[in-house]
C-alpha positions in Angstrom: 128.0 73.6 199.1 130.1 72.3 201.8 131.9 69.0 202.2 129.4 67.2 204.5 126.8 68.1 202.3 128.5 66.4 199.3 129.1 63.5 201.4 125.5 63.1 202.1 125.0 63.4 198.5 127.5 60.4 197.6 126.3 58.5 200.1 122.5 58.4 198.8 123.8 58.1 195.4 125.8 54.9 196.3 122.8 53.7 198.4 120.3 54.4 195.2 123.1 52.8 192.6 123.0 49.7 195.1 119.0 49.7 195.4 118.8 49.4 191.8 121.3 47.4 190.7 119.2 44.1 189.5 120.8 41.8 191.9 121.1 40.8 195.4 123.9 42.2 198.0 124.0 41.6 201.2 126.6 42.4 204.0 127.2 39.0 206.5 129.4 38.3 209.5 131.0 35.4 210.2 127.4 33.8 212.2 126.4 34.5 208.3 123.9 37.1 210.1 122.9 39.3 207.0 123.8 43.0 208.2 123.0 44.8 205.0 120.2 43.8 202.5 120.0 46.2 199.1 116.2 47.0 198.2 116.4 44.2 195.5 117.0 41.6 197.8 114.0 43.1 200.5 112.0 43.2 197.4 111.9 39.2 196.8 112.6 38.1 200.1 110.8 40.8 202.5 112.0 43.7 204.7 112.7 42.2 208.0 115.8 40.3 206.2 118.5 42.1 208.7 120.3 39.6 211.3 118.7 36.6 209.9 120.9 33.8 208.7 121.5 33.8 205.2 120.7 30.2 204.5 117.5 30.6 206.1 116.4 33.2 204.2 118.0 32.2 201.1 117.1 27.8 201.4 114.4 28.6 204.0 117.1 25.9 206.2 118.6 26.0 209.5 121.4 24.2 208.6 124.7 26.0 206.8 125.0 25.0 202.6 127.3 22.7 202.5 129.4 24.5 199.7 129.4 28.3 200.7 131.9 30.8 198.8 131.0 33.2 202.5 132.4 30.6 204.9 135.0 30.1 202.3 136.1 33.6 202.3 136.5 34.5 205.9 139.0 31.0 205.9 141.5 32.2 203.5 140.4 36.1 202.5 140.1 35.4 198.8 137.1 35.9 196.5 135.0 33.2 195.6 132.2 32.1 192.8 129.8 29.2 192.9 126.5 28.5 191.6 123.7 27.6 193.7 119.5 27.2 193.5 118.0 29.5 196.4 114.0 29.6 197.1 112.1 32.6 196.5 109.4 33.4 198.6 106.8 32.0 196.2 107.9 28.9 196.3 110.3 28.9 193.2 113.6 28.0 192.8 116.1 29.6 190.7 119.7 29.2 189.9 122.2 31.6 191.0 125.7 32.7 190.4 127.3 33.7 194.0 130.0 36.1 194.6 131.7 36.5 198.2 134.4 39.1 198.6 136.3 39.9 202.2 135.7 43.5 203.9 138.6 44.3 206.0 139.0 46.0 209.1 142.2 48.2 209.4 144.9 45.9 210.4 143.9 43.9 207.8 141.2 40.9 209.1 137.7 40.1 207.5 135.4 42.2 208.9 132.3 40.9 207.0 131.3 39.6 204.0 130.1 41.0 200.7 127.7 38.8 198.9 126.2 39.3 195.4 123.9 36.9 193.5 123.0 37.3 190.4 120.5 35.4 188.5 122.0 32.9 185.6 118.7 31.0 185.4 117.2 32.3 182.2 120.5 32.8 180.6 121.2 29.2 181.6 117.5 28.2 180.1 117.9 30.0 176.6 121.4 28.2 176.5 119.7 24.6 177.0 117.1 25.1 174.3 119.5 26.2 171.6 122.3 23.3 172.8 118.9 21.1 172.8 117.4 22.2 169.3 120.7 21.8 167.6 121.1 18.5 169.1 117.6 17.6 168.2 118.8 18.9 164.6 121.7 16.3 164.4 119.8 13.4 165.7 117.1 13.4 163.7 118.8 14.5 160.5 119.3 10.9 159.2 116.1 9.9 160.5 114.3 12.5 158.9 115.9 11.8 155.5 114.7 8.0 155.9 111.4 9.8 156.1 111.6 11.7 153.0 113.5 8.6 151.0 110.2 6.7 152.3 108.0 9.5 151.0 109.5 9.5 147.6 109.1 5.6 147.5 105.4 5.6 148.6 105.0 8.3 145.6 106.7 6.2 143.4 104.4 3.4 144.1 101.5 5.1 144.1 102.0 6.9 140.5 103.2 3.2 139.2 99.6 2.0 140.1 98.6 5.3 138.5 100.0 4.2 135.2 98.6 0.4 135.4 95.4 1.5 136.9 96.4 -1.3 139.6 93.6 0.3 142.9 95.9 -2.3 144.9 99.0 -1.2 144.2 98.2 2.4 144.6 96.6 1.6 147.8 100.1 -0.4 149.1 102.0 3.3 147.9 99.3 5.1 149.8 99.9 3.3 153.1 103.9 3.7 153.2 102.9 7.3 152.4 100.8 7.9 155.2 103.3 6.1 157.4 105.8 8.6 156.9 103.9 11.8 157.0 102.6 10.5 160.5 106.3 9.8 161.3 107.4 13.2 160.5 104.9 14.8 161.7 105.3 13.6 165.4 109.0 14.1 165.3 108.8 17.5 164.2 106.2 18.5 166.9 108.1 16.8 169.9 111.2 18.8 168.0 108.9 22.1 168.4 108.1 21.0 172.0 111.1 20.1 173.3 113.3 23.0 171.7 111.2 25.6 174.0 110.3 26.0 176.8 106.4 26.6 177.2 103.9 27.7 180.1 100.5 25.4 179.6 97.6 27.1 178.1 95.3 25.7 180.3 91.5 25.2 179.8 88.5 24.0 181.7 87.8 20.7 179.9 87.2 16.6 181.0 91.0 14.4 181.1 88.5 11.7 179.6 87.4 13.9 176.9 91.3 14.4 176.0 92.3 10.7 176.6 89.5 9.5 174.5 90.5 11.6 171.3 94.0 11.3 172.1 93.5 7.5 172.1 91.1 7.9 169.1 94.5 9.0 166.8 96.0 5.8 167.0 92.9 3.2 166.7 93.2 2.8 163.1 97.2 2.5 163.5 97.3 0.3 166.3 94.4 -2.2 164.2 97.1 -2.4 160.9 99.8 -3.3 163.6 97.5 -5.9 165.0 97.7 -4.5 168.8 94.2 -3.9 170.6 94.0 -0.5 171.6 91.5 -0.4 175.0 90.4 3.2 176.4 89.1 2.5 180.4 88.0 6.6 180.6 86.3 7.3 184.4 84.0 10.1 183.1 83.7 11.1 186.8 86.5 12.6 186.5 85.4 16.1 186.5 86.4 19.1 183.8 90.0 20.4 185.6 91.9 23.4 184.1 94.6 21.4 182.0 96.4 22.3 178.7 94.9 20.0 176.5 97.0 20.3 173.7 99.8 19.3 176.4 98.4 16.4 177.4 97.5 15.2 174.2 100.9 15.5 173.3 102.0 13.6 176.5 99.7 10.8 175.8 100.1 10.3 172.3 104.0 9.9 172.8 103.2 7.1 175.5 100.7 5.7 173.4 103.1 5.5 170.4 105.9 4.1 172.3 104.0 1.3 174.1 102.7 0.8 170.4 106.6 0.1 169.3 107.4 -1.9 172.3 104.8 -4.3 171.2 105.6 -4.3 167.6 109.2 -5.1 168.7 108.1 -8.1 170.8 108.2 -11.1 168.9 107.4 -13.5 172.0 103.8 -12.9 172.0 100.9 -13.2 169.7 98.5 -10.8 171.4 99.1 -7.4 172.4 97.0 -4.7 174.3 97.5 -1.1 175.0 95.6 0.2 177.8 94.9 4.3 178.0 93.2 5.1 181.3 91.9 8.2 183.3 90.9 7.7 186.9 90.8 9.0 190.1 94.0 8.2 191.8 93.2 8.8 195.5 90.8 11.9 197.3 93.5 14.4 196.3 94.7 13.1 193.0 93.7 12.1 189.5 95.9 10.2 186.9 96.4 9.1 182.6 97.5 5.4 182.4 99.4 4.0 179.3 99.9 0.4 180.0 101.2 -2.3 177.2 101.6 -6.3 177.6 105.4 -5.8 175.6 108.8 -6.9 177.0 109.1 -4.7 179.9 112.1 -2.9 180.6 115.0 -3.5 182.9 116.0 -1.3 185.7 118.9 0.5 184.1 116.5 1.6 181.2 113.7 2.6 183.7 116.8 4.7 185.5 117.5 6.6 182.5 114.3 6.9 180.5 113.7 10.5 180.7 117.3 12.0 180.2 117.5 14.1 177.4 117.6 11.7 173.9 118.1 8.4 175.5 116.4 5.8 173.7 116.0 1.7 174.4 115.0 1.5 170.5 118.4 2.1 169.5 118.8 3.9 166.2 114.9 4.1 165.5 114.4 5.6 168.6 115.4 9.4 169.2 114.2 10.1 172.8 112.5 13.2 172.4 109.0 11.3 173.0 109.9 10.7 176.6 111.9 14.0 177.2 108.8 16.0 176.1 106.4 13.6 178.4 108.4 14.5 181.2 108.8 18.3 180.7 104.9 18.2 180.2 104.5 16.4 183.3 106.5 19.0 185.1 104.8 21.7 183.3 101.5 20.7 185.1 103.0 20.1 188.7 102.9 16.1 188.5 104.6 13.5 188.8 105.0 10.3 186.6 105.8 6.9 188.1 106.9 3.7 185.7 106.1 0.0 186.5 107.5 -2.7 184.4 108.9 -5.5 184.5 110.7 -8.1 181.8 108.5 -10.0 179.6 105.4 -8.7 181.5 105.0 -5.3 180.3 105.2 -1.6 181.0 102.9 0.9 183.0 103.3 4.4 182.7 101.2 6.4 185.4 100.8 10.3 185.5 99.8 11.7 188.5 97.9 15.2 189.0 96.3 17.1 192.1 93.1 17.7 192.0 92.1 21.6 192.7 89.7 20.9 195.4 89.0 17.4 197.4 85.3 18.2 197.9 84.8 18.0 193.9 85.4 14.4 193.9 82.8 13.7 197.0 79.8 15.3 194.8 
């Protein structure tokens, strides 16, 4: 075999090694014209890549990124690394790690550009949901063992009226019983919820039929705490693939907290808790939670849905809110919050519908 031969051989192996590698590499100028596109990078972002611009292939932009390790490299010759979120053709976003690196000519000026982007996304995902279990963990710890102290107390009582056939008494240790194992219940399923990342299992079913039995949870709960608990359920609202058990979830966190916002008021003497489903315009639906409470300030509203922040101080763990919001996302929505001081708090969840004509039937 002669020499050219083997170079044709090295060359297609190099080209193959390139082609497979899982990552993008592309070859740019100093226009940031992509010149060379490996068969990963065609693959996601199609095969007619070659002297387009790379941020509008990459950002789908005609504008240069304002931080870009290519530009970067042909100023000073030096490798560069930065992260950045590029737009795949199906309309998701994911978060890369970018590497530039200079190709010289022969006297020693940048030629072109090598770029290689490698996905960091799911690494960076798995990372968040162990940082945000153990956090979770170490939150909830002492509130957990509050729960269990409060468990062993309601026992106590319970057994006491046991042993002096006292109904009332028993009934009194009952109550703090049931209290607690509601209490530990929810905060171990917004731990579950929040600790993973989950795709909805959707179903065909009514958001009124979900509202209603999400609503139907905390009747008897809301009637001890003296609050009026109102469900305003549009059943023409028609059955919509949603998760259900998501939703539920969703709405019984916003039920409960407008639940503790009243019990915390002491201003008032009558409180109401709305739960509502209705259309929200021809293209949308939406779930209402709305309370009569103290309302929140804007600095609270601001930061309501950042991981473990909590208005309620050290009863509250922020989890409820966190795990509303990821479920929101989950589903393509959007959630809007109205309140204001001593008037009360609206939370509003907004979803498309599939199909405008459904709602014109």
């Amino acid at each position: 075999m002669n020499d050219s031969n083997n170079s044709e051989i090295i060359d297609l192996t190099f080209k193959s090694i390139i082609d497979a590698l899982p990552c993008y590499i592309m070859i740019q100028d100093q226009e940031f014209n992509i010149l060379f596109a490996n068969q990963t990078f065609k693959n996601d972002f199609g095969d007619d890549v070659i002297n387009k611009h790379c941020h509008s292939v990459l950002k789908g932009s005609n504008h240069q990124c304002s931080i870009c390790p290519v530009r970067n490299t042909f100023k000073d010759k030096k490798v560069h690394i930065v992260e950045e979120s590029i737009h795949l053709s199906d309309g998701s976003d994911i978060e890369m790690i970018a590497f530039s690196a200079p190709l010289f000519d022969a006297v020693g000026n940048v030629k072109a550009c090598i770029k290689l982007l490698v996905n960091v996304g799911r690494i960076k995902d798995s990372h968040r949901e162990l940082v945000t279990l153990g956090q979770s963990i170490a939150l909830l710890s002492h509130d957990i063992k509050n729960i269990l102290e409060g468990l062993q107390g309601g026992a106590y009582v319970v057994e006491e009226g046991i042993k002096d056939k006292d109904a009332k008494l028993s009934l009194q240790g009952w109550e703090i019983v049931k209290k607690n194992i509601t209490e530990i219940t929810r905060i171990t399923q917004n731990i579950l919820y929040s600790a993973k990342e989950r795709k909805p299992s959707l179903q065909l079913v009514k958001p009124a039929v979900v509202a209603r039995q999400a609503g139907q949870l905390f009747t008897e709960k809301a009637s001890s705490m003296g609050i009026q608990l109102l469900l305003e359920l549009n059943p023409k609202v028609p059955s919509l693939k949603i998760d259900p058990t998501g939703i539920s979830r969703m709405l019984g966190n916003l039920i409960w907290n407008s639940l503790q916002a009243c019990e915390k008021d002491a201003k008032k003497r009558k409180f109401s808790v709305f739960v509502r489903v209705d259309f929200y315009d021809n293209y949308h639906y939406l779930f209402e939670v709305e309370d009569n409470a103290q309302g929140m300030d804007k600095d609270t509203q601001g930061n309501l849905f950042k991981e473990f922040f909590s208005s309620k101080g050290d009863s509250g763990t922020g989890l409820g809110l966190m795990v509303v919001d990821r479920i929101v996302k989950n589903h393509n929505g959007k959630i809007e919050v109205l309140s204001k001081k001593g008037q009360g708090s609206l939370f509003r969840v907004i979803f498309r519908l599939p199909d405008k004509k459904m709602i014109l039937e």
